[in-house]
C-alpha positions in Angstrom: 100.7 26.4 -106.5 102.1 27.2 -103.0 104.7 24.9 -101.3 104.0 26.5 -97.8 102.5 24.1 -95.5 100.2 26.9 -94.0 99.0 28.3 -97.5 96.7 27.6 -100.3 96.6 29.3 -103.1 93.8 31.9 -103.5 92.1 33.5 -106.3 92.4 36.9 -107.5 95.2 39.6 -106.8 97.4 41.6 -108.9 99.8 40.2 -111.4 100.6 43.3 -112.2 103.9 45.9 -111.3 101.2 48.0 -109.4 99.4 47.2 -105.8 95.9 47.2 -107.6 95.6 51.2 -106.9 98.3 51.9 -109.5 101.0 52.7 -106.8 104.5 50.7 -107.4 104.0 47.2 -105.7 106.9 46.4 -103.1 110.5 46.6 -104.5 111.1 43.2 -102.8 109.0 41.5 -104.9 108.3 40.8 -108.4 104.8 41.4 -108.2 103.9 39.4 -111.5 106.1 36.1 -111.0 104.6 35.4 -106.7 100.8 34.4 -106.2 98.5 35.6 -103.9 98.0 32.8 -101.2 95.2 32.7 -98.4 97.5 32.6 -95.5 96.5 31.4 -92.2 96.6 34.1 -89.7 97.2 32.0 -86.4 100.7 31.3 -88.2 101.7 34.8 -88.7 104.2 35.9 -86.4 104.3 39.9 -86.4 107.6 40.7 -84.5 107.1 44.2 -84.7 104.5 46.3 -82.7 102.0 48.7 -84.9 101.1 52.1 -84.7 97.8 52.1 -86.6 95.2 55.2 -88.2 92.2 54.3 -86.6 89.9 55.6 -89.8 92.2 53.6 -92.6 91.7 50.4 -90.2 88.3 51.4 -90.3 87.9 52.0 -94.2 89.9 48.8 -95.2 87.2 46.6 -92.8 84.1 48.2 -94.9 86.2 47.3 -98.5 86.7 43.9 -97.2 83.3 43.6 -95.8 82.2 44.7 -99.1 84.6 42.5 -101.0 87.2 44.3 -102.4 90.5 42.9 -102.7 93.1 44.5 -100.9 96.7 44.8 -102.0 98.2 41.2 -100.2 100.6 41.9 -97.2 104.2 40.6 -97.8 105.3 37.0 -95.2 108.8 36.4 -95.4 108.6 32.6 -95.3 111.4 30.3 -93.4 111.4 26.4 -94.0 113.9 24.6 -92.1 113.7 20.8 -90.8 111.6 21.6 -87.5 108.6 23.5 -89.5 108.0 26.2 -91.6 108.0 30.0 -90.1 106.0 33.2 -91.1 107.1 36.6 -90.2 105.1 40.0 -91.6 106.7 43.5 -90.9 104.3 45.4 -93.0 100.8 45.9 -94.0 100.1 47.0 -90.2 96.8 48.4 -91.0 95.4 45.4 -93.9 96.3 43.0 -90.6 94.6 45.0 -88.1 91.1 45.2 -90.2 91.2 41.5 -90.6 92.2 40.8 -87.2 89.0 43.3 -86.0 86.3 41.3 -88.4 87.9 37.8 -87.3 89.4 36.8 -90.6 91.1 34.0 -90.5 92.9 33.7 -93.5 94.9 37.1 -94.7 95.3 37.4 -98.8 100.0 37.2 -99.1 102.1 37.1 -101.0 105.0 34.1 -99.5 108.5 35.6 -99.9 111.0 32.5 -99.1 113.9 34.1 -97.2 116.9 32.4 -94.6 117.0 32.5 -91.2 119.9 34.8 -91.6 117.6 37.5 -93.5 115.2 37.0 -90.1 118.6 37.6 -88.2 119.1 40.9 -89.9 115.8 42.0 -89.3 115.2 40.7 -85.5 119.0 40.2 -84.2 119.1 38.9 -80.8 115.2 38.4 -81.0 115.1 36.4 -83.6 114.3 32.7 -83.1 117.3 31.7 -85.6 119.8 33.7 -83.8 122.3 30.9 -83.8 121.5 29.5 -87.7 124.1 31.5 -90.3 122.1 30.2 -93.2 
């Protein structure tokens, strides 16, 4: 069961080494040992902007309109003693189909990491700029 504050665990997902669609799932995650969670979205914080294919963003709102599961974007998850904090680089174009139908939950997969991971990714724009660990 998720730990995450924002999170509940959903049904569904891959378990499996593959995204669903037989492509290689992400090589930062172990695919069969993290659960798919229904994430809040107004807690995402999506640091980086988007550059999106119209028609994909298009096609992924009719499969989730239509139910399909979608492979789960990836949320590098931060806890430290003032809250938790939810970052997602990828899945650009899974985000922008949910955002358009008014989701308000996105299907993740919660990948704890440390502020200093954040740091690498975001230097001097990341909130923990001055946090080493």
């Amino acid at each position: 069961m998720c730990d995450a504050p924002a999170c509940k665990a959903a049904g569904g997902g891959s378990s499996s080494g593959t995204d669903g669609d037989g492509l290689p799932a992400s090589i930062f995650v172990d695919a069969g040992n993290v659960e798919v969670h229904d994430v809040p979205m107004r807690v995402i914080t999506r640091p980086l902007q988007s550059s999106v294919d119209r028609a994909k963003v298009d096609d992924f709102k009719t499969k989730i309109q239509a139910g399909v599961q979608l492979t789960p974007i990836e949320v590098a998850w931060v806890e430290r003693p003032e809250g938790s904090y939810y970052f997602s680089f990828g899945g650009c174009h899974r985000w922008a189909a949910h955002t358009e139908l008014g989701s308000e939950t996105i299907p993740a997969k919660l990948i704890r990491v440390s502020p200093a991971t954040i740091n690498t990714y975001l230097g001097s724009s990341s909130p923990f700029r001055h946090t080493a660990t």
